[in-house]
Phi, psi and omega in degrees: 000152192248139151228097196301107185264099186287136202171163179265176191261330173285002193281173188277307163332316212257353171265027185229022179309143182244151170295120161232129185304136177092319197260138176269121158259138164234145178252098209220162194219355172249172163274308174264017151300309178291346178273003184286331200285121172300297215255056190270322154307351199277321214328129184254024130175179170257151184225137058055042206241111179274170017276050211275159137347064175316332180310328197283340190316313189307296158335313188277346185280335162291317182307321195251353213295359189277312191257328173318136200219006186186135194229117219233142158231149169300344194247160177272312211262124172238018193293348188279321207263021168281357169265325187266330193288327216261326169288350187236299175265348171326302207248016169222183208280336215291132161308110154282151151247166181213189186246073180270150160082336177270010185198042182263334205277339176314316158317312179275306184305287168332312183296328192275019199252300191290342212267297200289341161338292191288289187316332184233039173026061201296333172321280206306324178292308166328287193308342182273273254301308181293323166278006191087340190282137175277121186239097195261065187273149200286131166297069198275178194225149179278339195290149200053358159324167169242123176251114161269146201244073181266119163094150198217011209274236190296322178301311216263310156331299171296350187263336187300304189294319171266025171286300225272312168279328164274019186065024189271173172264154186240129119230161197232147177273128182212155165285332164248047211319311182290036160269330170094188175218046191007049166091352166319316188240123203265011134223139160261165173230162158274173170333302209289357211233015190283359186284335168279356172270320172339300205295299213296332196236153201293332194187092179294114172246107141277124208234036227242094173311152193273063170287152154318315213265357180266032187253160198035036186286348178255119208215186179318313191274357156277001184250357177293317204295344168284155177290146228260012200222023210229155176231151169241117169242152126242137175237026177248310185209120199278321178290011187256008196227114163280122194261010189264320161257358160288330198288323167312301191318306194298300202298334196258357173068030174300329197221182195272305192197183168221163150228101197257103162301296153302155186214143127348307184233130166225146348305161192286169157307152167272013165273322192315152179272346176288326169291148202100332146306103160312358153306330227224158162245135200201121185234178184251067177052032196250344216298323181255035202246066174292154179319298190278025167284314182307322193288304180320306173316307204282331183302356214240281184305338169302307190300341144292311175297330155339265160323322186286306179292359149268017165070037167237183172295143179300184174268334218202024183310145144293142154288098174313293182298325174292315177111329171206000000 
């Protein structure tokens, strides 16, 4: 079996390639490099690695779509592929797959890193260290805190559990609320109620993919709505943040703080007025990029390629029309 990998020839990603019997990989970042390829009709699918070229799909999808049976990304957030997804896979049985699930708990580790940040004042804590002071300050603790939950899928599972181990409460924002949280969570809500996970909780995780219907959805009037002793994380999507009125918050102490793994543009500018707020923590889309994300990335597509030749459920399907 061919499998087309879009990609520089130089990611990092392509030295944890794993030997699977039977598969070929070519690896290429142009179009005509993949028309370069002899066996480019034979291909049985695509694999995604950004930063590869989104651009050639479309093309390259036209070279293969008569035997191509599958399109895979390495990444969980699959929003760079919705213009080629809604022109391509919208209207027949081909699988998008994703890398859901390989990099929630790390995330999840990360939400629960900012959280105990804010709560046990590690600033405040540095700054005694460094000036000498016996700062003797009321200690606070998270157990019995509220972790709300924008978005409920692999990630938000995982922030849900060690949120849970630490005895704090969970509700969670979901689209479907009548999916439940298989118990994760000790309420759920819908889209239309999101002002009350806003209001309730202690320390907001957005975990939310980057859809039309999700962009700037934690915008002015969610963040009026928190409490003034309350964190904003996100770790799901940057266009899912008007960051323009998160910044009003943050500059005005409306809210205690934030922490953004994700931005709208990244890198971010070195103009956003968000760098430079003491308030706020920011890191560079780095929150999953662990020693062990490829093996992990690539442990996601095995598990798909598996499935499809062996005629099961994928492992890991997109909702096409939903975006993720």
């Amino acid at each position: 079996a061919v499998v087309l990998v879009v990609s520089p020839k130089d990611s990092k990603q392509l030295l944890c390639r794993p030997e699977v019997k039977g598969v070929e990989f070519f690896v290429a970042n142009d179009i005509e490099e993949f028309k370069s390829y002899g066996r480019l009709k034979e291909a049985l699918g695509v694999l995604i690695i950004p930063p590869g070229n989104v651009n050639v799909l479309d093309q390259l999808w036209e070279l293969i779509k008569d035997k191509a049976k599958w399109v895979h990304s390495f990444f969980a957030g699959v929003d760079s592929l919705a213009a080629f997804t809604k022109k391509h896979l919208l209207n027949n049985s081909i699988p998008l797959t994703n890398g859901r699930g390989a990099f929630s708990s790390s995330l999840a580790e990360y939400a629960m890193t900012t959280i105990l940040h804010f709560n046990k004042q590690i600033p405040r804590i540095m700054a005694n260290t460094q000036d000498a002071k016996w700062d003797k300050f009321v200690m606070d603790t998270v157990k019995g805190k509220t972790m709300g939950l924008v978005g409920f899928g692999d990630i938000a599972r995982a922030c849900a559990r060690l949120a849970k181990a630490f005895g704090m409460k969970v509700i969670a924002l979901r689209r479907s609320p009548e999916k439940g949280t298989q118990g994760l969570a000790d309420k759920v809500v819908g889209f239309a109620s999101r002002m009350e996970v806003f209001s309730s909780a202690d320390f907001v995780v957005s975990v939310l993919p980057g859809t039309e219907e999700t962009k700037n959805f934690c915008g002015e009037k969610e963040f009026s709505a928190m409490k003034s002793s309350a964190v904003f994380i996100n770790i799901g999507r940057g266009v899912t943040v008007d960051e323009d009125a998160l910044h009003k918050v943050l500059k005005e102490k409306k809210i205690l703080g934030a922490a953004l793994d994700v931005f709208w543009k990244e890198p971010l500018p070195k103009e956003s007025p968000l760098w430079g707020l003491e308030n706020i923590l920011i890191t560079a889309h780095n929150a999953d990029f662990t020693t062990d994300y490829a093996e992990l990335g690539w442990k996601v597509w095995v598990e798909n390629y598996n499935a499809l030749v062996e005629g099961k459920p994928m492992a890991t399907p997109v909702q096409k029309a939903a975006g993720y």
